[in-house]
PyMOL Python script that loads the backbone (N, CA, C, O; Angstrom):
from pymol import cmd

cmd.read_pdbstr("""\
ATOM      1  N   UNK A   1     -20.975   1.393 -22.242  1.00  0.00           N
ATOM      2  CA  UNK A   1     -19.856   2.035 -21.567  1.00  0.00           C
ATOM      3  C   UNK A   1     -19.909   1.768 -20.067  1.00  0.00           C
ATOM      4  O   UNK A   1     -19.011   1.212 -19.434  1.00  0.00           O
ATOM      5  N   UNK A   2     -21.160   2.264 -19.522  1.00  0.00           N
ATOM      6  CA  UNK A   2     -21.344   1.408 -18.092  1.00  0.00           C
ATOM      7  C   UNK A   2     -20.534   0.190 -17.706  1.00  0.00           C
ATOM      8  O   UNK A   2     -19.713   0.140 -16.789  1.00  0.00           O
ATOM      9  N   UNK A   3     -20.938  -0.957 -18.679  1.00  0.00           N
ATOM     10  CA  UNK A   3     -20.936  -2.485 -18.638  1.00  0.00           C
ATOM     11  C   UNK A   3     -19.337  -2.256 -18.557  1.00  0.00           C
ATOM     12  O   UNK A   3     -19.018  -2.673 -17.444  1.00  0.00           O
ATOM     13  N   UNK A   4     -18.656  -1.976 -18.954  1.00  0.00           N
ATOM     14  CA  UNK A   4     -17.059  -1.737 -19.184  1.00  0.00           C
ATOM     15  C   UNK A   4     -16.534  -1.178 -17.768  1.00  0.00           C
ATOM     16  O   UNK A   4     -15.815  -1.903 -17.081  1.00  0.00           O
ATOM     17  N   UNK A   5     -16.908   0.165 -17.315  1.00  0.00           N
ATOM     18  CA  UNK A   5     -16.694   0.616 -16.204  1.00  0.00           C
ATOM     19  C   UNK A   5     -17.269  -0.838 -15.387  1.00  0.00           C
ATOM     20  O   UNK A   5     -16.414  -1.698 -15.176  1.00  0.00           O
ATOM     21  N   UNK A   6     -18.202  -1.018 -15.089  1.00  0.00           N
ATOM     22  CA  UNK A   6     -18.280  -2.051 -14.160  1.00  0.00           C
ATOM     23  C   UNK A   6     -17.139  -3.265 -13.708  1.00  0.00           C
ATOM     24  O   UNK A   6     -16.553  -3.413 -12.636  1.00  0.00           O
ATOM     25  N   UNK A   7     -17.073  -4.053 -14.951  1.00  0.00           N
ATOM     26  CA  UNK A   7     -15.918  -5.065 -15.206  1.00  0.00           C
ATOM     27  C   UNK A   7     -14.668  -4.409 -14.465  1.00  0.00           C
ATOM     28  O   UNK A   7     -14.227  -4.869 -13.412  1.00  0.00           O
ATOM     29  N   UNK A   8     -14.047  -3.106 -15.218  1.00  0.00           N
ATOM     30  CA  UNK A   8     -13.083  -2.844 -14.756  1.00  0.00           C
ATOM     31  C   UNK A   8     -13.114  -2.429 -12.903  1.00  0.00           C
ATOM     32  O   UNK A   8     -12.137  -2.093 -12.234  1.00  0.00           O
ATOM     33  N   UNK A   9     -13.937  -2.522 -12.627  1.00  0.00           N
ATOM     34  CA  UNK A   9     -14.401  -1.838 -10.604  1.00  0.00           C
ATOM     35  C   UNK A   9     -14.288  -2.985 -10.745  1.00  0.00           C
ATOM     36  O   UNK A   9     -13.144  -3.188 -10.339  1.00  0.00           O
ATOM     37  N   UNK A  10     -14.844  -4.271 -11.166  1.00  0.00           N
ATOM     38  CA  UNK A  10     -15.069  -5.312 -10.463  1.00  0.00           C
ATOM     39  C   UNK A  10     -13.989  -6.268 -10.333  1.00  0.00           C
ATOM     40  O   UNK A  10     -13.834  -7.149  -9.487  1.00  0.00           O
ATOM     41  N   UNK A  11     -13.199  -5.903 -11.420  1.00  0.00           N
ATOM     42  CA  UNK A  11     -11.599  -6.633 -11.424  1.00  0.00           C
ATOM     43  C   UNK A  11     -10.640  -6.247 -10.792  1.00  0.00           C
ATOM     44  O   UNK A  11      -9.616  -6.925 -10.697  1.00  0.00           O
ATOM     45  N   UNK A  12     -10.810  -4.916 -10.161  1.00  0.00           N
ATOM     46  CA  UNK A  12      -9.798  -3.871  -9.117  1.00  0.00           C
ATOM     47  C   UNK A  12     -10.511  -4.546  -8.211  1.00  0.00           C
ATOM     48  O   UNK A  12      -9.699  -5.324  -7.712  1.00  0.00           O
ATOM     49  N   UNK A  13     -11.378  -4.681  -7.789  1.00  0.00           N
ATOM     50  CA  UNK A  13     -11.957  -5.065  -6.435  1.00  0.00           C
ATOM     51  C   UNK A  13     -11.558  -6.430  -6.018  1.00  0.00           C
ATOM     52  O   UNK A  13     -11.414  -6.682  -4.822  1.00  0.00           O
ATOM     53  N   UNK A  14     -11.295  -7.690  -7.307  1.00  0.00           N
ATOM     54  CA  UNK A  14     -11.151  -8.944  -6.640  1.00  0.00           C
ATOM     55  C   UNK A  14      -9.737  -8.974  -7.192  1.00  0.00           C
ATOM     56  O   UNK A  14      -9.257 -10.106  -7.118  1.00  0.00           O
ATOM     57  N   UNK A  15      -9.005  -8.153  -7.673  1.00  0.00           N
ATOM     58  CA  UNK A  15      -7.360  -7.860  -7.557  1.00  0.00           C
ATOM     59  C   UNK A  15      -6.937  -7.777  -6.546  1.00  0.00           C
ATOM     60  O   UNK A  15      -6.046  -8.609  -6.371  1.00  0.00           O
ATOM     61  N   UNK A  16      -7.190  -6.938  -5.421  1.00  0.00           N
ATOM     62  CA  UNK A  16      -6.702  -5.971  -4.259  1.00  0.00           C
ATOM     63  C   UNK A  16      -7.396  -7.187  -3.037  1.00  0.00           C
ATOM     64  O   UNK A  16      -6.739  -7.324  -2.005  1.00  0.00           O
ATOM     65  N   UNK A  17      -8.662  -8.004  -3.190  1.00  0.00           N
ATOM     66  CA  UNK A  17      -9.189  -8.989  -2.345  1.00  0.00           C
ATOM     67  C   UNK A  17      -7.853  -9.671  -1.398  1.00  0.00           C
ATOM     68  O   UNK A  17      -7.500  -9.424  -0.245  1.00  0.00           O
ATOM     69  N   UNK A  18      -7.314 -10.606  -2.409  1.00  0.00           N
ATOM     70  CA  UNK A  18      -6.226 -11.443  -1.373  1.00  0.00           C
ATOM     71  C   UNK A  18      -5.658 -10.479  -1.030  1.00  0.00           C
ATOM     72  O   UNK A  18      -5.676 -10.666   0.187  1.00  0.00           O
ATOM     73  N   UNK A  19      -5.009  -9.305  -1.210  1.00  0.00           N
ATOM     74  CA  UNK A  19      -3.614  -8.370  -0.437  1.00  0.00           C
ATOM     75  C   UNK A  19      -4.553  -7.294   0.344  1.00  0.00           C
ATOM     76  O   UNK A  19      -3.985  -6.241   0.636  1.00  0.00           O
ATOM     77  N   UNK A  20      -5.841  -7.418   0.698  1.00  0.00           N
ATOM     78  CA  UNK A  20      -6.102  -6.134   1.485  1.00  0.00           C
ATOM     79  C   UNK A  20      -5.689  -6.139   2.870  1.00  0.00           C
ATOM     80  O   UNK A  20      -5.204  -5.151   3.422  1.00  0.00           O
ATOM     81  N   UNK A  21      -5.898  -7.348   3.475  1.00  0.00           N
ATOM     82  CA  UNK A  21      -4.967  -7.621   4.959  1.00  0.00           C
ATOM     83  C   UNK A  21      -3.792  -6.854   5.302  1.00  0.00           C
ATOM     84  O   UNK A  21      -3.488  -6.068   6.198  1.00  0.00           O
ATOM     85  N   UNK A  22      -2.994  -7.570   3.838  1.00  0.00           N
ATOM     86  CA  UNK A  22      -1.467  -7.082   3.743  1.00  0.00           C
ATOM     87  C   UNK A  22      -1.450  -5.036   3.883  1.00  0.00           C
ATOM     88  O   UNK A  22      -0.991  -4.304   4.760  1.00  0.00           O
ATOM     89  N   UNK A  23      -1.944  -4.826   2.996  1.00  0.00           N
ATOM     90  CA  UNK A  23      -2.217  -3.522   2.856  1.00  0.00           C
ATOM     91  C   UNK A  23      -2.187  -2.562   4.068  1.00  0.00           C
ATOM     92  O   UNK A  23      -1.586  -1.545   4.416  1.00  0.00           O
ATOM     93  N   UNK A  24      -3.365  -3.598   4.643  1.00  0.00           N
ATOM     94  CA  UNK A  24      -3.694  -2.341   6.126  1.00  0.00           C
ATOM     95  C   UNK A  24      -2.630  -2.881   6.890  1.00  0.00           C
ATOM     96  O   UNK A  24      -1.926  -1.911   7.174  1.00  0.00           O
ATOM     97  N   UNK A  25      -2.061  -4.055   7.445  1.00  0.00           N
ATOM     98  CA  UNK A  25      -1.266  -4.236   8.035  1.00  0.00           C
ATOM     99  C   UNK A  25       0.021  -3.319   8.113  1.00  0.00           C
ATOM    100  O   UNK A  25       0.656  -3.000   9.118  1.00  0.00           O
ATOM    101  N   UNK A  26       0.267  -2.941   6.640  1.00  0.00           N
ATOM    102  CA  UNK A  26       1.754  -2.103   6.290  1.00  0.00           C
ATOM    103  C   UNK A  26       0.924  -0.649   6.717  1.00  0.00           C
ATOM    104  O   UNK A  26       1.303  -0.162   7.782  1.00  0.00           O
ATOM    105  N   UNK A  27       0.265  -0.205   6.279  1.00  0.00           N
ATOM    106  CA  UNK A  27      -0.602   0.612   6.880  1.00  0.00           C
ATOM    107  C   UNK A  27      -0.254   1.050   8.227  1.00  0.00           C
ATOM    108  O   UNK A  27       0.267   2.113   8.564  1.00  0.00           O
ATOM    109  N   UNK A  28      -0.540   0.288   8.781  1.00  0.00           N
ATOM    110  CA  UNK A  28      -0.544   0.289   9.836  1.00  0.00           C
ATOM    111  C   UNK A  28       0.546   0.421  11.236  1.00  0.00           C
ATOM    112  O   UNK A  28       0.500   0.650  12.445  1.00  0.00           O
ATOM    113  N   UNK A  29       1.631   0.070  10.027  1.00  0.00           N
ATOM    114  CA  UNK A  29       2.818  -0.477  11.049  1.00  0.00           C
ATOM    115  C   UNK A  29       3.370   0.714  10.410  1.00  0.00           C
ATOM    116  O   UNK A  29       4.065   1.277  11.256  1.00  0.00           O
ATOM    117  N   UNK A  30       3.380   1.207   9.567  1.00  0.00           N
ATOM    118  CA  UNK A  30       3.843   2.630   9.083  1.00  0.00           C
ATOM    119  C   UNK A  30       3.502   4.089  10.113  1.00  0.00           C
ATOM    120  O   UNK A  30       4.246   5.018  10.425  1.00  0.00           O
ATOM    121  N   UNK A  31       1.687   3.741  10.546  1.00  0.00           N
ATOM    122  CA  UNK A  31       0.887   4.648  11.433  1.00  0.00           C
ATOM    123  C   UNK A  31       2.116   4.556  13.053  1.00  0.00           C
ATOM    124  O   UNK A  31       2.579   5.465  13.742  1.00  0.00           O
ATOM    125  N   UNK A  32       2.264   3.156  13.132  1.00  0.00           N
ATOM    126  CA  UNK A  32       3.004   2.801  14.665  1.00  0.00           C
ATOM    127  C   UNK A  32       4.462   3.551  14.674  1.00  0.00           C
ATOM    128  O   UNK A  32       5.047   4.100  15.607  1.00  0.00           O
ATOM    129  N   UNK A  33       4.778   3.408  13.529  1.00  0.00           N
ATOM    130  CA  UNK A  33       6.501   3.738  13.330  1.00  0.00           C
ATOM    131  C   UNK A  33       6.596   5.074  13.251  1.00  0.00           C
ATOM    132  O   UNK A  33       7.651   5.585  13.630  1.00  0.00           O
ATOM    133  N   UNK A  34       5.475   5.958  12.724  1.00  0.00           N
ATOM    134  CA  UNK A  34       5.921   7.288  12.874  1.00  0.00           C
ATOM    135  C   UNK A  34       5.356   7.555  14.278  1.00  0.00           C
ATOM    136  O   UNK A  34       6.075   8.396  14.818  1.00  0.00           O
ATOM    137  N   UNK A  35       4.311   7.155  15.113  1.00  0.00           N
ATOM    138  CA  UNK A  35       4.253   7.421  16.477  1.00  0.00           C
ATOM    139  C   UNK A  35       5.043   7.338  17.310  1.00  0.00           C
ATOM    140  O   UNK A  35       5.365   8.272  18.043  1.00  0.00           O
ATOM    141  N   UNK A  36       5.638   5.864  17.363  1.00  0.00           N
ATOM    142  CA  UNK A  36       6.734   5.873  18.358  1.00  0.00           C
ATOM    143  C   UNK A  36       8.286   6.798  17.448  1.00  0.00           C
ATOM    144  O   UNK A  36       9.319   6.861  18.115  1.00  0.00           O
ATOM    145  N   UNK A  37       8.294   7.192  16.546  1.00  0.00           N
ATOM    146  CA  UNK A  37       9.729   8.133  16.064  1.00  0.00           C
ATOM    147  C   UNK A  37       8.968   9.545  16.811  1.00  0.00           C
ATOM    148  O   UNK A  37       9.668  10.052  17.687  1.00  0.00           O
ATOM    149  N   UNK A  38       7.801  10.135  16.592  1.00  0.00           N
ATOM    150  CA  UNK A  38       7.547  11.017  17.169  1.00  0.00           C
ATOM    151  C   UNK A  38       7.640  11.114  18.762  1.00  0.00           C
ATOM    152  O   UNK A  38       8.166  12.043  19.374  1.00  0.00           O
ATOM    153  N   UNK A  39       7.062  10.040  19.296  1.00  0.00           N
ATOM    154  CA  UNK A  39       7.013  10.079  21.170  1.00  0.00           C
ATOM    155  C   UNK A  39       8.916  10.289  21.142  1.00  0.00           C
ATOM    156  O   UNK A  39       9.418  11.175  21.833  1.00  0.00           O
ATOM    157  N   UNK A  40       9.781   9.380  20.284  1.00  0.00           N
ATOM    158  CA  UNK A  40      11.057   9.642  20.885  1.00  0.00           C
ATOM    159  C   UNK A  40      11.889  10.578  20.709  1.00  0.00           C
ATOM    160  O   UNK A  40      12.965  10.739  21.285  1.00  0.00           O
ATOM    161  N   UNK A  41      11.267  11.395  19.680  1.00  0.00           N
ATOM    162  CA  UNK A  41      11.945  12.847  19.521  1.00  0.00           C
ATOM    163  C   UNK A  41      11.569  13.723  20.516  1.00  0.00           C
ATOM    164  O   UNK A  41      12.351  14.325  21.252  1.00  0.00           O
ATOM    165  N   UNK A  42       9.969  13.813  20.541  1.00  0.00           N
ATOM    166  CA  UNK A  42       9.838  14.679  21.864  1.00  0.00           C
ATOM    167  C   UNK A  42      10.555  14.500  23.156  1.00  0.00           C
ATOM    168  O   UNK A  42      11.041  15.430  23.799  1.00  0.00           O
ATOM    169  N   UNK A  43      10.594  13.045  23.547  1.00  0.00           N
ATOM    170  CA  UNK A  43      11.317  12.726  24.519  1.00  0.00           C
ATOM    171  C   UNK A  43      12.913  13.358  24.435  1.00  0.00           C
ATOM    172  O   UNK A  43      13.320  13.982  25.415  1.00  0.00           O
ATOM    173  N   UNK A  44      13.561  13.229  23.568  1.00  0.00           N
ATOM    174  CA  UNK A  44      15.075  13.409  23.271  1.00  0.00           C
ATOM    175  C   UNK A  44      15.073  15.566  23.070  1.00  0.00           C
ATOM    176  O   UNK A  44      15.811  16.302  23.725  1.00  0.00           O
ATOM    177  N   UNK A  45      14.609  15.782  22.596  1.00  0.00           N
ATOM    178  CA  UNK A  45      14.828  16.730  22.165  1.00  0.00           C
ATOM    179  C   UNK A  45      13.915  18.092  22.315  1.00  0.00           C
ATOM    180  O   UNK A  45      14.043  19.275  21.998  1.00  0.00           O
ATOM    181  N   UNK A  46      12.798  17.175  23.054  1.00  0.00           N
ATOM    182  CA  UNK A  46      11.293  18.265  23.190  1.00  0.00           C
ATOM    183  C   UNK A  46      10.399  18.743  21.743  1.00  0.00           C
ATOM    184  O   UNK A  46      10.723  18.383  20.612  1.00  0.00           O
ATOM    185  N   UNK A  47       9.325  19.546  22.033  1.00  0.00           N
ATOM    186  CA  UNK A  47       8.559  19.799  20.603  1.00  0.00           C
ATOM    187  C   UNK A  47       9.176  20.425  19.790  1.00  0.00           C
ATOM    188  O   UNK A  47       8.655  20.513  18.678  1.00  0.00           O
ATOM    189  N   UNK A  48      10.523  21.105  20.018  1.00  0.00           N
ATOM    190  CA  UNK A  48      10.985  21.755  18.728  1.00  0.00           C
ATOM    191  C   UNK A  48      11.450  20.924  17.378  1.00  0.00           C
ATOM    192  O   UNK A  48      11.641  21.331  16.232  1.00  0.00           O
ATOM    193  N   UNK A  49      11.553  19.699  17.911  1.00  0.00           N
ATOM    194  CA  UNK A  49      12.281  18.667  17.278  1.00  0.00           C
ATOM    195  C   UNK A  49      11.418  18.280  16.333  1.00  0.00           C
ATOM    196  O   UNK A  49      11.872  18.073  15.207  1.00  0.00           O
ATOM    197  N   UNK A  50      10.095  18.112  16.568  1.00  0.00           N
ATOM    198  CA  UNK A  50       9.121  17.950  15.015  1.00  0.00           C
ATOM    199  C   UNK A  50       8.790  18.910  14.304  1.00  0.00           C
ATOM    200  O   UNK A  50       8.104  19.817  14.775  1.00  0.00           O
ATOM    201  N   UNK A  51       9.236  18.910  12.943  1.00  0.00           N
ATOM    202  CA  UNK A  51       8.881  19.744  11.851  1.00  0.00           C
ATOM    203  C   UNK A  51       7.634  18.979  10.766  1.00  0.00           C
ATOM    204  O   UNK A  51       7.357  17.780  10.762  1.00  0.00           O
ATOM    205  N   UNK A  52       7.060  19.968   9.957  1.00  0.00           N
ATOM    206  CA  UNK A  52       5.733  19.246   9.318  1.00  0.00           C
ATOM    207  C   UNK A  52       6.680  18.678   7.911  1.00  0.00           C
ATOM    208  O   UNK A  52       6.285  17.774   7.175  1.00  0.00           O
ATOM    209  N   UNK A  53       7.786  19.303   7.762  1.00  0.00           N
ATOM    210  CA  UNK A  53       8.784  18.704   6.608  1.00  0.00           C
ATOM    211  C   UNK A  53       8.872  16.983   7.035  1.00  0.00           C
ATOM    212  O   UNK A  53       8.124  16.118   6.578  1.00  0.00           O
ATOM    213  N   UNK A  54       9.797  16.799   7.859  1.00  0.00           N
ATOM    214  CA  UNK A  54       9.632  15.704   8.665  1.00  0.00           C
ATOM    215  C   UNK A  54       9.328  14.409   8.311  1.00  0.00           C
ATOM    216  O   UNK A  54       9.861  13.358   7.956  1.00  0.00           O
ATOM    217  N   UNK A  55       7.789  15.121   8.654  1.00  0.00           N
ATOM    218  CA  UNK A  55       6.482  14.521   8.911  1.00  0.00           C
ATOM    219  C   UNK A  55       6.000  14.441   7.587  1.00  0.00           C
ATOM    220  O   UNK A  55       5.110  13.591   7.563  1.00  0.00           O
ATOM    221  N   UNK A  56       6.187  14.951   6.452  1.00  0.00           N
ATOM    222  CA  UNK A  56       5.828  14.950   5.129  1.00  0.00           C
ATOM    223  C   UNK A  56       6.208  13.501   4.270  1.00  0.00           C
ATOM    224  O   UNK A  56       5.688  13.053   3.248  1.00  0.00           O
ATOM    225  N   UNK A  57       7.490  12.883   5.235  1.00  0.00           N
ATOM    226  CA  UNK A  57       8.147  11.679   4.689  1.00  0.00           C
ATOM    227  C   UNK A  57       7.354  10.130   5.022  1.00  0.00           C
ATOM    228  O   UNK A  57       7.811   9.058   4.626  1.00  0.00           O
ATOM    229  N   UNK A  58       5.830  10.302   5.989  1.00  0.00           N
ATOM    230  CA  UNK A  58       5.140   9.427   5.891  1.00  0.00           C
ATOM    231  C   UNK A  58       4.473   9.103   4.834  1.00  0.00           C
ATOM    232  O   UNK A  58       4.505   7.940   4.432  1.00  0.00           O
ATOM    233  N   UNK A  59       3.662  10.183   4.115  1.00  0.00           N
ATOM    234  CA  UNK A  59       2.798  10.215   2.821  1.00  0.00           C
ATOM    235  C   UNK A  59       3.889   9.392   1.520  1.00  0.00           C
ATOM    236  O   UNK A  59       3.456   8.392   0.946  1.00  0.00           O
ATOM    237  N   UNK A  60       5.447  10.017   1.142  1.00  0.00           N
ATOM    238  CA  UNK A  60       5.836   8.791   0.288  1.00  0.00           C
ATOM    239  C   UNK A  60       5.977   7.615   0.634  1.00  0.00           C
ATOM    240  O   UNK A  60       5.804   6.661  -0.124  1.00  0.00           O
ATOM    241  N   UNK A  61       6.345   7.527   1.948  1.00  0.00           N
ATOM    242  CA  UNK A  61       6.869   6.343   2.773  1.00  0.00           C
ATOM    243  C   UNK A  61       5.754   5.271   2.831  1.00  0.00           C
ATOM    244  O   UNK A  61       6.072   4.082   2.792  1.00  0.00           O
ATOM    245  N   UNK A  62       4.336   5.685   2.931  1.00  0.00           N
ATOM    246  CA  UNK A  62       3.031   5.294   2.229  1.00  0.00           C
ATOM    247  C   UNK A  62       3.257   4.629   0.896  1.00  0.00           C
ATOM    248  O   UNK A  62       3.240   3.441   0.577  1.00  0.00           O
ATOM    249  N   UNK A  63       3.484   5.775   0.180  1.00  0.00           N
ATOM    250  CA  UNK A  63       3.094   5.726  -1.558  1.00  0.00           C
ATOM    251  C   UNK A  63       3.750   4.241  -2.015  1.00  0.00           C
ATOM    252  O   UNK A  63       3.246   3.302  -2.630  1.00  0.00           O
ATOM    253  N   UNK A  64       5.447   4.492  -1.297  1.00  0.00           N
ATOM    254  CA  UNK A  64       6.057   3.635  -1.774  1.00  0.00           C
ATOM    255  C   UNK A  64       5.808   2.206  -1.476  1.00  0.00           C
ATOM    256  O   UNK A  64       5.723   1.346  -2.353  1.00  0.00           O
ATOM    257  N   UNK A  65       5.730   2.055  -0.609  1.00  0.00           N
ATOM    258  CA  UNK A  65       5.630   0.401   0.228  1.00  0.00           C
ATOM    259  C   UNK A  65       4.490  -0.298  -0.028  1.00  0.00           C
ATOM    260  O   UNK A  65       4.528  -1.527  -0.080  1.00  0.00           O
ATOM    261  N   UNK A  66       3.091   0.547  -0.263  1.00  0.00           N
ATOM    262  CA  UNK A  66       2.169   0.364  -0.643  1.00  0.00           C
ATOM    263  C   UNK A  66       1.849  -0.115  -2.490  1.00  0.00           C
ATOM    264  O   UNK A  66       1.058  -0.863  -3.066  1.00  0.00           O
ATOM    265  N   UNK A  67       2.710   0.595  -2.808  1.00  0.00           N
ATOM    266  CA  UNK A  67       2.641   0.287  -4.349  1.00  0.00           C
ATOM    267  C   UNK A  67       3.918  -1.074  -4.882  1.00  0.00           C
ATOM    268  O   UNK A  67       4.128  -1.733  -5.900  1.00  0.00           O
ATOM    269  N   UNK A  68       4.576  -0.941  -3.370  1.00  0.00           N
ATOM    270  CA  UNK A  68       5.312  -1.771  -4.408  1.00  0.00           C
ATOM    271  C   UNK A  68       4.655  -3.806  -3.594  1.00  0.00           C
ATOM    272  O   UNK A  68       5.140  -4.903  -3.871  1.00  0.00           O
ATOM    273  N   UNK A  69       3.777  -3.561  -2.877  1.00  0.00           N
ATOM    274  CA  UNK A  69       3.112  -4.517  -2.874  1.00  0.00           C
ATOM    275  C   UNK A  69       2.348  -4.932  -3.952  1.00  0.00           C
ATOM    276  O   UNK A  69       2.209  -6.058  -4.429  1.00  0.00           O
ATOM    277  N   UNK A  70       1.763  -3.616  -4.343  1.00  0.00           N
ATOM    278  CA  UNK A  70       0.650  -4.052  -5.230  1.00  0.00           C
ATOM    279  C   UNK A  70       1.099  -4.828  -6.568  1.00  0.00           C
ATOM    280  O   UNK A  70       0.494  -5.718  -7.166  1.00  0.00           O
ATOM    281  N   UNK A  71       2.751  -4.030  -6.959  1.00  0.00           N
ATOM    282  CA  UNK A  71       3.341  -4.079  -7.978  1.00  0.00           C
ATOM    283  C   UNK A  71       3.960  -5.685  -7.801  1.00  0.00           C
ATOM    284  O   UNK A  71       4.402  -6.330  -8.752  1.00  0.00           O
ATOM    285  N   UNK A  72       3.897  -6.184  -6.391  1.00  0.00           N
ATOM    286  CA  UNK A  72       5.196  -7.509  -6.649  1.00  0.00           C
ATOM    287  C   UNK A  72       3.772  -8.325  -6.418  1.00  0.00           C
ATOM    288  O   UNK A  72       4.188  -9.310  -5.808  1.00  0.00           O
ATOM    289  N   UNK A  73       2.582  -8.473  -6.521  1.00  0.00           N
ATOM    290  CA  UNK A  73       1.228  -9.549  -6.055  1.00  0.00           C
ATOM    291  C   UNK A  73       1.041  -9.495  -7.458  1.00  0.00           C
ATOM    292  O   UNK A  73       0.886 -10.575  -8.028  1.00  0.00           O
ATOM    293  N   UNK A  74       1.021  -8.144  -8.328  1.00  0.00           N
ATOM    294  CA  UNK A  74       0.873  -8.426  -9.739  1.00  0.00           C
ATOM    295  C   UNK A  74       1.615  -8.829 -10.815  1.00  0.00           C
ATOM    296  O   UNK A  74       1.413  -8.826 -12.029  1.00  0.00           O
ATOM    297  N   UNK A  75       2.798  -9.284  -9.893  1.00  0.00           N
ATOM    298  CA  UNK A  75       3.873  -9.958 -10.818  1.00  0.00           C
ATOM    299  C   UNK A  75       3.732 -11.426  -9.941  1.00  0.00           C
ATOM    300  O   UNK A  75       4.407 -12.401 -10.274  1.00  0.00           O
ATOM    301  N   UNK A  76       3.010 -11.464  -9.063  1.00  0.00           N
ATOM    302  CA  UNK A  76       3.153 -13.010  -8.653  1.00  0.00           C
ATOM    303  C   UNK A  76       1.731 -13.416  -9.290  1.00  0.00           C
ATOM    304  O   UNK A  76       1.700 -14.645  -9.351  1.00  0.00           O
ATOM    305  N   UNK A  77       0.790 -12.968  -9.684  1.00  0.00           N
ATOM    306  CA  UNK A  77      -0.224 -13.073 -10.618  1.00  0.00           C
ATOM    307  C   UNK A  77       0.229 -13.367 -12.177  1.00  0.00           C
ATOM    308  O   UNK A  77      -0.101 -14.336 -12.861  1.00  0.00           O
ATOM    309  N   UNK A  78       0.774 -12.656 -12.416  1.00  0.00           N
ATOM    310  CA  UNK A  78       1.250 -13.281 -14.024  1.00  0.00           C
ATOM    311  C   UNK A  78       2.126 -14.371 -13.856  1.00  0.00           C
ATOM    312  O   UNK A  78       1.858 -15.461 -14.362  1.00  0.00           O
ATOM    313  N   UNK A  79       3.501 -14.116 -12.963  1.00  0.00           N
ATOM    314  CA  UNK A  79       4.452 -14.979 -13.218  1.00  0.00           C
ATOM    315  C   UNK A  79       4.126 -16.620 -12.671  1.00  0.00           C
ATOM    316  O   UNK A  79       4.984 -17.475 -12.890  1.00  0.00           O
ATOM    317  N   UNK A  80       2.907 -16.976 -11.990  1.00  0.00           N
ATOM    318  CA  UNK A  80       3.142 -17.852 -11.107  1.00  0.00           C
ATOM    319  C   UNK A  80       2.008 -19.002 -12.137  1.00  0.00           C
ATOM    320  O   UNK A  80       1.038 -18.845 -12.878  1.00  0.00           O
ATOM    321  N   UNK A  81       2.883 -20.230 -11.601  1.00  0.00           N
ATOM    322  CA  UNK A  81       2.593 -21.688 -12.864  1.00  0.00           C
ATOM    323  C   UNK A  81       0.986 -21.563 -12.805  1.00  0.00           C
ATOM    324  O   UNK A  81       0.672 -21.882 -13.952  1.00  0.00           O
ATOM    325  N   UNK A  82      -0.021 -21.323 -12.219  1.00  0.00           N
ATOM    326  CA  UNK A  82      -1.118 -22.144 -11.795  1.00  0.00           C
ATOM    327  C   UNK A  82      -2.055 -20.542 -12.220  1.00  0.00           C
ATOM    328  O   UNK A  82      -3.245 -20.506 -11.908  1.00  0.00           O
ATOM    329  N   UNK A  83      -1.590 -19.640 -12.732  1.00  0.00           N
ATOM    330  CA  UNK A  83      -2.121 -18.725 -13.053  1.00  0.00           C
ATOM    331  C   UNK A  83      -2.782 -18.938 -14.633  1.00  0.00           C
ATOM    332  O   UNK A  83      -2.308 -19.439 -15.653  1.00  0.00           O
ATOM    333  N   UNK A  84      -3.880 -18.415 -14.376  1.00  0.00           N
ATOM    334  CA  UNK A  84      -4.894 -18.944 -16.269  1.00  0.00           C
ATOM    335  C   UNK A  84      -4.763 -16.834 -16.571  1.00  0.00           C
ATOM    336  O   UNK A  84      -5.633 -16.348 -17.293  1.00  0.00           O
ATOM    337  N   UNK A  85      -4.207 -16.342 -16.261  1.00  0.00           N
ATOM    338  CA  UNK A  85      -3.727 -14.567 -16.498  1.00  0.00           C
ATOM    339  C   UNK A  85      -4.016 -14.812 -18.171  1.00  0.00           C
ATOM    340  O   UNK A  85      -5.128 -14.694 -18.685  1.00  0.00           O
ATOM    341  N   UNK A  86      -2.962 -15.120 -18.785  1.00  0.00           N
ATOM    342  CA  UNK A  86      -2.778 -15.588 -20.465  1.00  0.00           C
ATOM    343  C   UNK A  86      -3.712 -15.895 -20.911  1.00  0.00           C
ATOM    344  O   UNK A  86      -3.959 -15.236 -21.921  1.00  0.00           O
ATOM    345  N   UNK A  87      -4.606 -16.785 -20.619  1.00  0.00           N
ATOM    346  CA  UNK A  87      -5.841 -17.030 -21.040  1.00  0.00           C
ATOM    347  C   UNK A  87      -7.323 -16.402 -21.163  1.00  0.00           C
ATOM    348  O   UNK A  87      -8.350 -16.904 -21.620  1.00  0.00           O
ATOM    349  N   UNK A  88      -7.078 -15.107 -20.588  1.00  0.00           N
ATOM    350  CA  UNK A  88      -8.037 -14.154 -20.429  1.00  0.00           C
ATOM    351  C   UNK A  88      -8.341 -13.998 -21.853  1.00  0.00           C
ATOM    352  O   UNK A  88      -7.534 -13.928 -22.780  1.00  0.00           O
ATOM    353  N   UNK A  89      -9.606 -13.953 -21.895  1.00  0.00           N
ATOM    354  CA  UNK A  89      -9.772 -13.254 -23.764  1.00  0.00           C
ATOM    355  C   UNK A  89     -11.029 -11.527 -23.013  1.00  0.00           C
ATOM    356  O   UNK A  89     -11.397 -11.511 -21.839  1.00  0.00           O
ATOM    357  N   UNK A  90     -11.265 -10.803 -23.646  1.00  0.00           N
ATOM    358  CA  UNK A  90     -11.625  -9.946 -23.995  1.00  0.00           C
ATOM    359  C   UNK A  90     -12.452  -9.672 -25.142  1.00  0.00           C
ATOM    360  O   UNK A  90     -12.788  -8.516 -25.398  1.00  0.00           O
TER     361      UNK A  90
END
""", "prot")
cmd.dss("prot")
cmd.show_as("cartoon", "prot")
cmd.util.cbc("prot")
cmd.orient("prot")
C-alpha cells in the first residue's frame, strides 16, 4: 500500500514539474492585482472602501485560474501527438 501511495506522490510531483513556474507566476500576479486594487480604493475612497467580503474574491479568483491551468496542461498531456499517456500500463 505504501509502494502505491508513493507512485501516486511521485507522479503528482513530476505532473505539476513543467507548470510550477507558471503556477507561482499566476500566483503571483493575482498577489500584485489585489494590492494595487487595494492601494486604489484607499486612495479613491479611503479605508471604508475595503470590506473582508471583497477581499474574499481573491481565494476563488485563486481556485479558479489555478485549476484551470492545471486542467488545460492535462489536456495538453493527453491530447498532444508526441505524448506515450496511452501507453501507460499499470
Amino acid at each position: 500500500m505504501k509502494t502505491y501511495l508513493n507512485y501516486i506522490f511521485t507522479g503528482l510531483i513530476l505532473f505539476f514539474a513543467p507548470i510550477y513556474g507558471l503556477l507561482i507566476a499566476v500566483g503571483m500576479a493575482i498577489v500584485l492585482d489585489t494590492f494595487t486594487g487595494i492601494f486604489k480604493s484607499i486612495r479613491l475612497n479611503g479605508w471604508r472602501s475595503i470590506r473582508s467580503r471583497r477581499l474574499s474574491h481573491i481565494v476563488s479568483k485563486m481556485l479558479l485560474y489555478q485549476t484551470t491551468i492545471l486542467l488545460l496542461s492535462l489536456v495538453e498531456i493527453i491530447f498532444s501527438n508526441n505524448s506515450n499517456f496511452w501507453l501507460l500500463k499499470v
